[in-house]
mmCIF file of the N, C-alpha and C atoms, coordinates in Angstrom:
data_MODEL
# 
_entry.id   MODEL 
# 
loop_
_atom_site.group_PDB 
_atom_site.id 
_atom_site.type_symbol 
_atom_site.label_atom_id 
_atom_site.label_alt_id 
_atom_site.label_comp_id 
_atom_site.label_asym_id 
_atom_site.label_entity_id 
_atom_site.label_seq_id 
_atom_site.pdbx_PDB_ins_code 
_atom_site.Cartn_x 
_atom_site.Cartn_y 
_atom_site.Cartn_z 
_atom_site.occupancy 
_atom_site.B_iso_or_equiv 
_atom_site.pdbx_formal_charge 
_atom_site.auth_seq_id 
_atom_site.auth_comp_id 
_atom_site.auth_asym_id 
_atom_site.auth_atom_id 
_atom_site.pdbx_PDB_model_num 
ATOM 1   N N  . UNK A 1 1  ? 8.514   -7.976  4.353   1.00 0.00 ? 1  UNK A N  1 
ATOM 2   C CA . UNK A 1 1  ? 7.246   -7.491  3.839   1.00 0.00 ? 1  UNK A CA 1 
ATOM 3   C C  . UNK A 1 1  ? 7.239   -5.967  3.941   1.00 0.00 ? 1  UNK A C  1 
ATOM 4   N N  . UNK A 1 2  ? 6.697   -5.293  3.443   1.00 0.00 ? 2  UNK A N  1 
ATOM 5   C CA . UNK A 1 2  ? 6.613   -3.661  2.923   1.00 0.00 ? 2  UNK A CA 1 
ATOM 6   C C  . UNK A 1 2  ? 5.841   -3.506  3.850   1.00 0.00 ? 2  UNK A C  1 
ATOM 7   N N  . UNK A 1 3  ? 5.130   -2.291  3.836   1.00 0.00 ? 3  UNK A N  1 
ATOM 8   C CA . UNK A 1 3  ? 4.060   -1.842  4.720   1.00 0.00 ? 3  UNK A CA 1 
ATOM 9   C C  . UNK A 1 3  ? 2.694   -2.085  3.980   1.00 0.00 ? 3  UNK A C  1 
ATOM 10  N N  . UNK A 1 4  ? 1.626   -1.933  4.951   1.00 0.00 ? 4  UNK A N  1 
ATOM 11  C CA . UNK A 1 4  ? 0.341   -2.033  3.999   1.00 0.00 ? 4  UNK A CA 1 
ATOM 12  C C  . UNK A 1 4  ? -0.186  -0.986  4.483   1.00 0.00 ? 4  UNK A C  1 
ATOM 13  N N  . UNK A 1 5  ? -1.318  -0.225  3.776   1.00 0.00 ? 5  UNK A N  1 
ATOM 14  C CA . UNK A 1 5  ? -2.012  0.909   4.421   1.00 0.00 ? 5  UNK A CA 1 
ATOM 15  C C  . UNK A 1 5  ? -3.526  0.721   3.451   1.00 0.00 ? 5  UNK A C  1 
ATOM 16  N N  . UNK A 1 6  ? -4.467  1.258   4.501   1.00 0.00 ? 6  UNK A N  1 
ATOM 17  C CA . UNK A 1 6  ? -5.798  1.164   4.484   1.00 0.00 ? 6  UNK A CA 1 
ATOM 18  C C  . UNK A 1 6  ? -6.224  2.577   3.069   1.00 0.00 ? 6  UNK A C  1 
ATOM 19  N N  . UNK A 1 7  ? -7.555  1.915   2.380   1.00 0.00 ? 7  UNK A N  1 
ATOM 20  C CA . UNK A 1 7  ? -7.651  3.519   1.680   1.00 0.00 ? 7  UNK A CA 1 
ATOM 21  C C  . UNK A 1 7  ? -8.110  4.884   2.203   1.00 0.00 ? 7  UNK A C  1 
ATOM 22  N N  . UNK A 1 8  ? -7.595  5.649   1.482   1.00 0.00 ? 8  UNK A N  1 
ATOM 23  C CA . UNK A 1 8  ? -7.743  6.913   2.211   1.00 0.00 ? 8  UNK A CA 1 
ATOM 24  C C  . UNK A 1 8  ? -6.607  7.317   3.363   1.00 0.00 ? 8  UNK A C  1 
ATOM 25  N N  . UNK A 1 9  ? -5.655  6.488   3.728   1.00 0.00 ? 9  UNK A N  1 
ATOM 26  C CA . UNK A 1 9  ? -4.680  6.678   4.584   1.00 0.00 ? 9  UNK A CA 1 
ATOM 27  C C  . UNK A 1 9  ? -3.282  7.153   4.003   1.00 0.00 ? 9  UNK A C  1 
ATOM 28  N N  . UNK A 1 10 ? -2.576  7.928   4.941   1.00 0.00 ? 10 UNK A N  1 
ATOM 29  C CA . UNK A 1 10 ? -1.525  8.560   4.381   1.00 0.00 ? 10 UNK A CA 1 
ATOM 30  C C  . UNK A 1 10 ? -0.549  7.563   4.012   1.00 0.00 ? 10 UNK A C  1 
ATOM 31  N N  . UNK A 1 11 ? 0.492   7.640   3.702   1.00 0.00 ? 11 UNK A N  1 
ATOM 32  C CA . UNK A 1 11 ? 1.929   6.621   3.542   1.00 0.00 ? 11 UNK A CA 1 
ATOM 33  C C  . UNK A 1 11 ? 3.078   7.485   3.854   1.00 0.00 ? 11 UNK A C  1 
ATOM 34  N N  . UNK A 1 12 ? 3.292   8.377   4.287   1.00 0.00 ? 12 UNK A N  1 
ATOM 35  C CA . UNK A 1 12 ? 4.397   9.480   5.009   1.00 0.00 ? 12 UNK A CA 1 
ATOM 36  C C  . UNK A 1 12 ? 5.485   9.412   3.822   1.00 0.00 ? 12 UNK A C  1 
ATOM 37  N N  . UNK A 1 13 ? 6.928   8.506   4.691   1.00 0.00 ? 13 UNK A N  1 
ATOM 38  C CA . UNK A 1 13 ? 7.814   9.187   3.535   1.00 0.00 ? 13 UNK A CA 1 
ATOM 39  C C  . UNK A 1 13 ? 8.136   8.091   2.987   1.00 0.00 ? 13 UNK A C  1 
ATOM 40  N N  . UNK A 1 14 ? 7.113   6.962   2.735   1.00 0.00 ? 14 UNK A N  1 
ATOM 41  C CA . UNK A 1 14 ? 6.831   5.387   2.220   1.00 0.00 ? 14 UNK A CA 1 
ATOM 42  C C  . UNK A 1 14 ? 6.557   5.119   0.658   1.00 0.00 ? 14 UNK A C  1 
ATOM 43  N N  . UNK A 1 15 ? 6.197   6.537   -0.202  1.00 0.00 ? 15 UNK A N  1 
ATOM 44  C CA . UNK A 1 15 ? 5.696   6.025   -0.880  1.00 0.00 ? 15 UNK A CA 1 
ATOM 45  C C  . UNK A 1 15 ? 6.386   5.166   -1.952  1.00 0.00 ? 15 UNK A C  1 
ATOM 46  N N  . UNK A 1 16 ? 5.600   4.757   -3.237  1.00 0.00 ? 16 UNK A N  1 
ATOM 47  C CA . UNK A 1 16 ? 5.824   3.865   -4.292  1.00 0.00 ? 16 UNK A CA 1 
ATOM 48  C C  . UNK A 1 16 ? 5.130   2.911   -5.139  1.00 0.00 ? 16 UNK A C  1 
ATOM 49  N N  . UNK A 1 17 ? 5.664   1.801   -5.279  1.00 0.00 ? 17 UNK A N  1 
ATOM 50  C CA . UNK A 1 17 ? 4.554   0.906   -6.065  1.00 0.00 ? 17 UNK A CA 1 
ATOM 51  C C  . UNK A 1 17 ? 3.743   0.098   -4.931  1.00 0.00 ? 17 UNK A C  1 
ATOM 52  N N  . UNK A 1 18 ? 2.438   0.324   -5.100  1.00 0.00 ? 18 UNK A N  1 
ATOM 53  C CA . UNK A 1 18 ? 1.429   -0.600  -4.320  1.00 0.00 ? 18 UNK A CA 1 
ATOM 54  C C  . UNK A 1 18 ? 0.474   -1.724  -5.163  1.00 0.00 ? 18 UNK A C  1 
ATOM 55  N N  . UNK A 1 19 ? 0.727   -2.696  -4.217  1.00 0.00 ? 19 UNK A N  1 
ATOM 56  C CA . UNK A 1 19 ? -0.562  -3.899  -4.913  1.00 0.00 ? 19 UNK A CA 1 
ATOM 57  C C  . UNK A 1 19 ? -1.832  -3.990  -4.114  1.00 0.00 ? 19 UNK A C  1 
ATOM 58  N N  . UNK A 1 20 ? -3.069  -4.098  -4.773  1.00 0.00 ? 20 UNK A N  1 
ATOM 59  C CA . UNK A 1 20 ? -4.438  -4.111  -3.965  1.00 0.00 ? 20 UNK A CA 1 
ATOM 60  C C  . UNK A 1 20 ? -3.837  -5.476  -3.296  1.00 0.00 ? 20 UNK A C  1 
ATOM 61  N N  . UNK A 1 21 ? -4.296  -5.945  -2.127  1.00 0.00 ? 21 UNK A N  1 
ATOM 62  C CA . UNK A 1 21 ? -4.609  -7.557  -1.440  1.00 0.00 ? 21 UNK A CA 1 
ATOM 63  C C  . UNK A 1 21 ? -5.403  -7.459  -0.039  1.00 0.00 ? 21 UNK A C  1 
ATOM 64  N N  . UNK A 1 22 ? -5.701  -8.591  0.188   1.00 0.00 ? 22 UNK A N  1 
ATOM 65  C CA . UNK A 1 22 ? -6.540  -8.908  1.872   1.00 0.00 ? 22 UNK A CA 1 
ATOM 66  C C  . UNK A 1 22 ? -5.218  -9.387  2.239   1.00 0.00 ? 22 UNK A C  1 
ATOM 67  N N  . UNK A 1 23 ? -5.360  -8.924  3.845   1.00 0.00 ? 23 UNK A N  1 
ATOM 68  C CA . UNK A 1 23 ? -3.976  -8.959  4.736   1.00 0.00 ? 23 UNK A CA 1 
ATOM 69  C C  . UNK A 1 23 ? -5.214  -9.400  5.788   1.00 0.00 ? 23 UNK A C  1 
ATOM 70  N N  . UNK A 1 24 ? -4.498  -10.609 6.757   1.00 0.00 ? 24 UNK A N  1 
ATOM 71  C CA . UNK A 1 24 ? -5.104  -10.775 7.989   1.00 0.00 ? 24 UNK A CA 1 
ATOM 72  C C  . UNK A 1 24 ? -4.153  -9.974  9.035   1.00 0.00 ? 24 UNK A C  1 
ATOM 73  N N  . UNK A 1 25 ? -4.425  -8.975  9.552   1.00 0.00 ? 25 UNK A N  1 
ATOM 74  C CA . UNK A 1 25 ? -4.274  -7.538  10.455  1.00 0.00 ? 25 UNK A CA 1 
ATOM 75  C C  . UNK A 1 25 ? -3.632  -8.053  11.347  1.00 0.00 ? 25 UNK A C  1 
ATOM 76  N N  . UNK A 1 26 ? -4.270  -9.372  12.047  1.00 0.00 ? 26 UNK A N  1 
ATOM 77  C CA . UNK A 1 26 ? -3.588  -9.835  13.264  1.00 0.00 ? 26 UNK A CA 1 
ATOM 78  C C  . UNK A 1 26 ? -1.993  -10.441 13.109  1.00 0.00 ? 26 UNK A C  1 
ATOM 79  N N  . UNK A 1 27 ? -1.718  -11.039 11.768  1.00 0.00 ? 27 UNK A N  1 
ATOM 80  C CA . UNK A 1 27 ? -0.561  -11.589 12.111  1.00 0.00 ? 27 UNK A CA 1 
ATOM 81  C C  . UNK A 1 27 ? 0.156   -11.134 10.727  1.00 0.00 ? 27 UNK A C  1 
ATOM 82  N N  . UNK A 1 28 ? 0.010   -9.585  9.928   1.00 0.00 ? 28 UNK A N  1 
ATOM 83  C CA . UNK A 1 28 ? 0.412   -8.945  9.072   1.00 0.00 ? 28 UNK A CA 1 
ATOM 84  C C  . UNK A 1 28 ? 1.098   -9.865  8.135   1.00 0.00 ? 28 UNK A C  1 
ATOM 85  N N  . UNK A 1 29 ? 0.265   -10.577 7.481   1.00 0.00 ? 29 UNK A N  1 
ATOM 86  C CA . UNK A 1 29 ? 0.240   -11.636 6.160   1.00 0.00 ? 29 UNK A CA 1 
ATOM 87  C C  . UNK A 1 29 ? -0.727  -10.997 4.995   1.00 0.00 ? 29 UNK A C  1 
ATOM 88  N N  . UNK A 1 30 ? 0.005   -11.300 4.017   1.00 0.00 ? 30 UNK A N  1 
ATOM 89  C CA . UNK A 1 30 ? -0.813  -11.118 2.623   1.00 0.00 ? 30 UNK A CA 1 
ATOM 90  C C  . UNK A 1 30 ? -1.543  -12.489 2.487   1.00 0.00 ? 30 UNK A C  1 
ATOM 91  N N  . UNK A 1 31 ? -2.908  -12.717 2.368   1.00 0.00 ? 31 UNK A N  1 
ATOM 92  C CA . UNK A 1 31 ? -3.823  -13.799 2.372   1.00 0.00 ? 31 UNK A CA 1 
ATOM 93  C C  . UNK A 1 31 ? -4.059  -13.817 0.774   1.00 0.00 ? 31 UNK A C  1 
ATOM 94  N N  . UNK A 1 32 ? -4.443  -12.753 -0.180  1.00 0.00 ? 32 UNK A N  1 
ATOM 95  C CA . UNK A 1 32 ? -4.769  -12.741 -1.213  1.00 0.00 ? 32 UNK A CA 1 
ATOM 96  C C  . UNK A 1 32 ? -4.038  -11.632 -1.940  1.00 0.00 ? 32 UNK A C  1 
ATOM 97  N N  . UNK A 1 33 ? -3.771  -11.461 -3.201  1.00 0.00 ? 33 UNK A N  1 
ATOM 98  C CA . UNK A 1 33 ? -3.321  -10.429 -3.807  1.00 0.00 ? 33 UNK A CA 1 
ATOM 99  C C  . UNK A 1 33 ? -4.265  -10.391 -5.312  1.00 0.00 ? 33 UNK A C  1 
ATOM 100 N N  . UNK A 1 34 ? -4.211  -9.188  -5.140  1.00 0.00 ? 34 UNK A N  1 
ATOM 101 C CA . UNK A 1 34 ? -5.554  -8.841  -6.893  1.00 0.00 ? 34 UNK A CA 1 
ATOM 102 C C  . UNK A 1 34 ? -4.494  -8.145  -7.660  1.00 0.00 ? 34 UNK A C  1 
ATOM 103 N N  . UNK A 1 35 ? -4.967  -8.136  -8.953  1.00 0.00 ? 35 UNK A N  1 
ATOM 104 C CA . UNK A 1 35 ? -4.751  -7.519  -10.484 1.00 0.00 ? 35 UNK A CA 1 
ATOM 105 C C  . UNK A 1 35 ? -4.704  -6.018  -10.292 1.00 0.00 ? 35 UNK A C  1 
ATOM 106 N N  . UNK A 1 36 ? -4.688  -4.966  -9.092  1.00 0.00 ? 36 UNK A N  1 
ATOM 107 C CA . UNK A 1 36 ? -4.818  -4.210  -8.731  1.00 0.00 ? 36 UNK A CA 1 
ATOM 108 C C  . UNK A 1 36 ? -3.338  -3.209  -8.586  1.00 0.00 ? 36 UNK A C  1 
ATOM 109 N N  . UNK A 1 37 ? -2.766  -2.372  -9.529  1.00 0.00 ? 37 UNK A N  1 
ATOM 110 C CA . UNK A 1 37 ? -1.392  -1.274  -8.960  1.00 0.00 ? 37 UNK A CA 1 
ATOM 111 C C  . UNK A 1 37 ? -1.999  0.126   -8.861  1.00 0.00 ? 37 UNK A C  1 
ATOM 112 N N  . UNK A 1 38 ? -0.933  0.416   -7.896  1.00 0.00 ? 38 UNK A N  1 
ATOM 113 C CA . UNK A 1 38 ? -1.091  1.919   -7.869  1.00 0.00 ? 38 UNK A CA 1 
ATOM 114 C C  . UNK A 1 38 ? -0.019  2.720   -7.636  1.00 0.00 ? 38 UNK A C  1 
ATOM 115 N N  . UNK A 1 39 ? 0.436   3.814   -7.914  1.00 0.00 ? 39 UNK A N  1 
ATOM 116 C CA . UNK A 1 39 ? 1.420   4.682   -7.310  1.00 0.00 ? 39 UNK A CA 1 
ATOM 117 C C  . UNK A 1 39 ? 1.128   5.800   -6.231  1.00 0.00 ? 39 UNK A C  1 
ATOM 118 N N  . UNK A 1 40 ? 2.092   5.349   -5.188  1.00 0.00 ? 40 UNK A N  1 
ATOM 119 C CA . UNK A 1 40 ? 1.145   6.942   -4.371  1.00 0.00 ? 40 UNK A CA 1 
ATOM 120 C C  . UNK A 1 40 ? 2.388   7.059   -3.715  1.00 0.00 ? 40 UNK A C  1 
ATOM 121 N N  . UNK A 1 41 ? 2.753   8.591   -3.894  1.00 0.00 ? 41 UNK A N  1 
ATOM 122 C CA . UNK A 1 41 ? 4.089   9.342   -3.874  1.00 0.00 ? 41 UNK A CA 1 
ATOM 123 C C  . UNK A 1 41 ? 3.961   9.433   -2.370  1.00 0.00 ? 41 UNK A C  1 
ATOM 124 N N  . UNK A 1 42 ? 5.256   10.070  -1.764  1.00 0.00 ? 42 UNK A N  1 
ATOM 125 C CA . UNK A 1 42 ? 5.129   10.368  -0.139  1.00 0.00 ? 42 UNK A CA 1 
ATOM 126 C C  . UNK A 1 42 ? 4.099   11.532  -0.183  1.00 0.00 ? 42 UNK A C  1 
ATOM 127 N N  . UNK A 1 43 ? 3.638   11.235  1.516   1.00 0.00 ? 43 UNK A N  1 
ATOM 128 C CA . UNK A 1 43 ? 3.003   11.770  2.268   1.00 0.00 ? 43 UNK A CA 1 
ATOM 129 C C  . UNK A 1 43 ? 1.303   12.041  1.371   1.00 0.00 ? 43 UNK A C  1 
ATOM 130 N N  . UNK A 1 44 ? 1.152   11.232  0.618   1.00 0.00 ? 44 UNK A N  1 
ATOM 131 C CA . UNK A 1 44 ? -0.236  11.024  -0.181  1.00 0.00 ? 44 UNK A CA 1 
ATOM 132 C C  . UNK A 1 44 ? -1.291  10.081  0.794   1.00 0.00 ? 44 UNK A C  1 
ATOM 133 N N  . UNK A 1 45 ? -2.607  10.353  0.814   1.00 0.00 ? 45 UNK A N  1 
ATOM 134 C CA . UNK A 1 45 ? -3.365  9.020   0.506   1.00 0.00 ? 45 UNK A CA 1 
ATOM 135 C C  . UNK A 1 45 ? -3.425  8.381   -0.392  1.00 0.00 ? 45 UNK A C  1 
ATOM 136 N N  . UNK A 1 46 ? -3.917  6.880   0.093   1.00 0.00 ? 46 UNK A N  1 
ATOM 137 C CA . UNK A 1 46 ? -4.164  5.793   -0.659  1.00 0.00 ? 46 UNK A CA 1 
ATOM 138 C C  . UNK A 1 46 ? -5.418  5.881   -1.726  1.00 0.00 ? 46 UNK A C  1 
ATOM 139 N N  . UNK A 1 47 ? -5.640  5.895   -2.883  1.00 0.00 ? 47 UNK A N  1 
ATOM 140 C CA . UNK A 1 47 ? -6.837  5.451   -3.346  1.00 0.00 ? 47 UNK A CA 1 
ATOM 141 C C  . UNK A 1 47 ? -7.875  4.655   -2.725  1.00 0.00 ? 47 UNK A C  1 
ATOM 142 N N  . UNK A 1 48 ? -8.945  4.550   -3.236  1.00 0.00 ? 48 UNK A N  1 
ATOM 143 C CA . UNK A 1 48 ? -9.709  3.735   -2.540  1.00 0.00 ? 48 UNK A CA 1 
ATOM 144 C C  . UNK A 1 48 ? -9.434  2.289   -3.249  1.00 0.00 ? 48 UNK A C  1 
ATOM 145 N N  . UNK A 1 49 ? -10.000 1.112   -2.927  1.00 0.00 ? 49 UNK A N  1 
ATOM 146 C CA . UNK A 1 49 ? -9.734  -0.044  -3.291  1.00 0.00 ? 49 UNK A CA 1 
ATOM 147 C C  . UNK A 1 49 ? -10.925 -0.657  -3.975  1.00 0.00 ? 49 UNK A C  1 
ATOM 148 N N  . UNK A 1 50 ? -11.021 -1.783  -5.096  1.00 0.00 ? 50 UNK A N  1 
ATOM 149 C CA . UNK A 1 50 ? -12.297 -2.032  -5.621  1.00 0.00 ? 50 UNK A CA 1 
ATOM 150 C C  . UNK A 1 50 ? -13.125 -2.891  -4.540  1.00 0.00 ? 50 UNK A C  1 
ATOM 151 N N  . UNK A 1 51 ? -12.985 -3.366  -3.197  1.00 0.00 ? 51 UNK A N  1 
ATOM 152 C CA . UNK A 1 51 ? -13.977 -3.927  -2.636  1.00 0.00 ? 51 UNK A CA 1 
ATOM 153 C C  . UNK A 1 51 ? -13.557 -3.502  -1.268  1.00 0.00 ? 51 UNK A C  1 
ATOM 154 N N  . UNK A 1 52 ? -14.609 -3.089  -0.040  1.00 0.00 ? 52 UNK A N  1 
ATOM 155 C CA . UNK A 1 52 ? -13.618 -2.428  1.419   1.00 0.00 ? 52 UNK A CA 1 
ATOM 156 C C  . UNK A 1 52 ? -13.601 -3.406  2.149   1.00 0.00 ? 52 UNK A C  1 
ATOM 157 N N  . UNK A 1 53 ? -12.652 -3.486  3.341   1.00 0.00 ? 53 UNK A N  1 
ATOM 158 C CA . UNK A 1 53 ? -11.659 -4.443  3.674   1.00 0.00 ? 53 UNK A CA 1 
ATOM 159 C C  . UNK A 1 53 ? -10.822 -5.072  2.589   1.00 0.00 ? 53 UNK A C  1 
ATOM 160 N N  . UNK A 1 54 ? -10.089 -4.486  1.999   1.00 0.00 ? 54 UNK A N  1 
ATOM 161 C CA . UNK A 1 54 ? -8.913  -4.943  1.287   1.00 0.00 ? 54 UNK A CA 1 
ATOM 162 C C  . UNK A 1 54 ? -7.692  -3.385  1.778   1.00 0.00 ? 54 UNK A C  1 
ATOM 163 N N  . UNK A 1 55 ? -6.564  -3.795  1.188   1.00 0.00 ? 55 UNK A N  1 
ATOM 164 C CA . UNK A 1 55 ? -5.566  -2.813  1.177   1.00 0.00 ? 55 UNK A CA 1 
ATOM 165 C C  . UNK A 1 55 ? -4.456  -2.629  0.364   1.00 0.00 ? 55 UNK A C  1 
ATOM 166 N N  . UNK A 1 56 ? -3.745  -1.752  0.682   1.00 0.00 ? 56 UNK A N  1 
ATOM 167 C CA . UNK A 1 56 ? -2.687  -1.561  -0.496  1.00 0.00 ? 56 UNK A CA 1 
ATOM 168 C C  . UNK A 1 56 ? -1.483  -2.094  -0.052  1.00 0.00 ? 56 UNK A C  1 
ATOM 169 N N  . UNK A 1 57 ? -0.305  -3.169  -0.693  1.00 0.00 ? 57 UNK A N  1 
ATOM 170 C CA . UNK A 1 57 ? 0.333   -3.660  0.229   1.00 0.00 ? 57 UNK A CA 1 
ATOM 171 C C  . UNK A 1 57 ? 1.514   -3.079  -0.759  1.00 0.00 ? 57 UNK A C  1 
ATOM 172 N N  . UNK A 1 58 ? 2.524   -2.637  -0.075  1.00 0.00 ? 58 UNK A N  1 
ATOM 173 C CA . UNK A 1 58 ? 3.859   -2.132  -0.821  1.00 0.00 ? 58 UNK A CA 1 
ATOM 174 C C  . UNK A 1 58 ? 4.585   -3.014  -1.391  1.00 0.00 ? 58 UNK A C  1 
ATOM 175 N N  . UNK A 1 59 ? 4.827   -2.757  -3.030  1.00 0.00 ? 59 UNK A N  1 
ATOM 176 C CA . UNK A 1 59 ? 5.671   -3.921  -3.547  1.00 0.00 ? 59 UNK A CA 1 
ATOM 177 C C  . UNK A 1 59 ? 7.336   -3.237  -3.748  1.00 0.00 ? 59 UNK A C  1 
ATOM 178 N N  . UNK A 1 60 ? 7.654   -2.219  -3.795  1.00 0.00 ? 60 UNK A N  1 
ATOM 179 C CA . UNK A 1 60 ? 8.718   -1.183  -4.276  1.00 0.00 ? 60 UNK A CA 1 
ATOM 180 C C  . UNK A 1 60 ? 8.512   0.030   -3.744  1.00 0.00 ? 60 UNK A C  1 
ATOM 181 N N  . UNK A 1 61 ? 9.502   0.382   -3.050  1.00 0.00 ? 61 UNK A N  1 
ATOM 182 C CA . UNK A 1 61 ? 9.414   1.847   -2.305  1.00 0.00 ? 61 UNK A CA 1 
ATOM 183 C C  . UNK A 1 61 ? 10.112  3.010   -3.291  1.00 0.00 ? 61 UNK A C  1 
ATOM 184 N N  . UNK A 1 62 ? 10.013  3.797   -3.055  1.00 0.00 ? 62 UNK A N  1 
ATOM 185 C CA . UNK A 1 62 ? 10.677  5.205   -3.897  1.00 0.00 ? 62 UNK A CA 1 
ATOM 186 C C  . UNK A 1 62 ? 11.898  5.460   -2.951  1.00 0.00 ? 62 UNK A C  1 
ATOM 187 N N  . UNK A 1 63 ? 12.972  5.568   -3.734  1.00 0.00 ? 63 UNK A N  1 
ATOM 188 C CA . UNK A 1 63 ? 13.840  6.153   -2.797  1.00 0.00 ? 63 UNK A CA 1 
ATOM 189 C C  . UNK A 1 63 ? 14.031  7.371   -2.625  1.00 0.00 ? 63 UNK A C  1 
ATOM 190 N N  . UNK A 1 64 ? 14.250  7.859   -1.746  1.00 0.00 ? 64 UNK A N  1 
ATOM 191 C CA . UNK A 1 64 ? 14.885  9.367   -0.732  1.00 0.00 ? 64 UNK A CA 1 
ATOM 192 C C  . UNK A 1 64 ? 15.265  10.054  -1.693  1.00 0.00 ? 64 UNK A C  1 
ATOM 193 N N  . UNK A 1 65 ? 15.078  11.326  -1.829  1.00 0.00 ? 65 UNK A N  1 
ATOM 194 C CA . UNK A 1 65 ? 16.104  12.280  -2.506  1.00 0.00 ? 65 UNK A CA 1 
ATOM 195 C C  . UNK A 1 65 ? 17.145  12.649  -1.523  1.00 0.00 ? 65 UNK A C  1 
ATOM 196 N N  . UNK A 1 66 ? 18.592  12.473  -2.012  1.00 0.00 ? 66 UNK A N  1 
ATOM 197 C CA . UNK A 1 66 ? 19.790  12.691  -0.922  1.00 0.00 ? 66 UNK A CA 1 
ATOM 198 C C  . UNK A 1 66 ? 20.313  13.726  -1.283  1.00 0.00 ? 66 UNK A C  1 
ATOM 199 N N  . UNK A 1 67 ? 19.788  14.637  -2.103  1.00 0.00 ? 67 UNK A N  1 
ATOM 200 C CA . UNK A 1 67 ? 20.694  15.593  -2.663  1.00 0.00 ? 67 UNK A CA 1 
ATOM 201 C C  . UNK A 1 67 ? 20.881  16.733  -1.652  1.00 0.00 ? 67 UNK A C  1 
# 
């Protein structure tokens, strides 16, 4: 599983493709997933989400520049 992050929270050097969903916190599960993408590059916040308590759960990360 990817990382998930709350809106308004950073994603450091994580970023990429995100899906809106409800995650139960305690045992870091995706419970629901919505019609919801977003892109948010490193070291960005998250957008906000269309309802609060939901989050952005990582589907595809960006890779590193190695140059």
């Amino acid at each position: 599983m990817g990382i998930y992050v709350a809106p308004n929270n950073s994603v450091e050097r994580n970023g990429g493709s995100f899906q809106e969903c409800d995650i139960n916190t305690n045992t870091h599960t995706v419970t629901k997933e919505y019609g919801r993408y977003c892109t948010i590059r490193d070291h960005e916040n998250a957008p906000p989400t269309s309802k609060p308590g939901r989050f952005w759960h990582q589907i595809y990360r960006t890779p590193d520049n190695t140059e």
